[in-house]
C-alpha positions, -999 to +999 in steps of 0.1 A: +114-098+146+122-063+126+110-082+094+076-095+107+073-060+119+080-044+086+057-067+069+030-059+092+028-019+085+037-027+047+002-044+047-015-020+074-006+007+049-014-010+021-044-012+033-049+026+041-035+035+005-058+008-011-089+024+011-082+059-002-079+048-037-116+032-034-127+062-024-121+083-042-127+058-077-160+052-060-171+082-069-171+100-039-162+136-054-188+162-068-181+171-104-178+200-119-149+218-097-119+201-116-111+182-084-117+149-105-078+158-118-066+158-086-083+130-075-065+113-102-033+125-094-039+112-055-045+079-074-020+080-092+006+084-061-015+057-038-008+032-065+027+039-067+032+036-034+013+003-032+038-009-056+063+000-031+046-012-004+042-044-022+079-053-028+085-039+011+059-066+023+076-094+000+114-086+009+100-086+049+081-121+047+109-132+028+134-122+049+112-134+079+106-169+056+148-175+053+158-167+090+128-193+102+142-217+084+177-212+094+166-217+129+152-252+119 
């Protein structure tokens, strides 16, 4: 059960990362303060982490995958 529950925040925070990221691509900042450079570093870091995420969610469903099947 730890796996489907792995894979379910993986994709809950995926999500929330992926939210963040639209955000603040969408234009959301004013210019003109330099916060456009730190917007792109917050980007930066919520993409790696999706990456993360990503492989998290694939080893959980997976893992989840194998041990259904070696029930059947």
């Amino acid at each position: 059960m730890s796996h489907i529950k792995d894979a379910a925040c993986a994709r809950t925070n995926l999500h929330i990362f992926g939210a963040i990221t639209s955000i603040l691509e969408g234009g959301a900042l004013c210019g003109g303060l330099g916060s456009d450079r730190v917007a792109a570093r917050i980007i930066a870091m919520c993409q790696k982490e999706q990456q993360r995420l990503l492989a998290t969610y694939d080893k959980a469903v997976a893992a989840s995958q194998a041990a259904e099947e070696r029930k059947s």
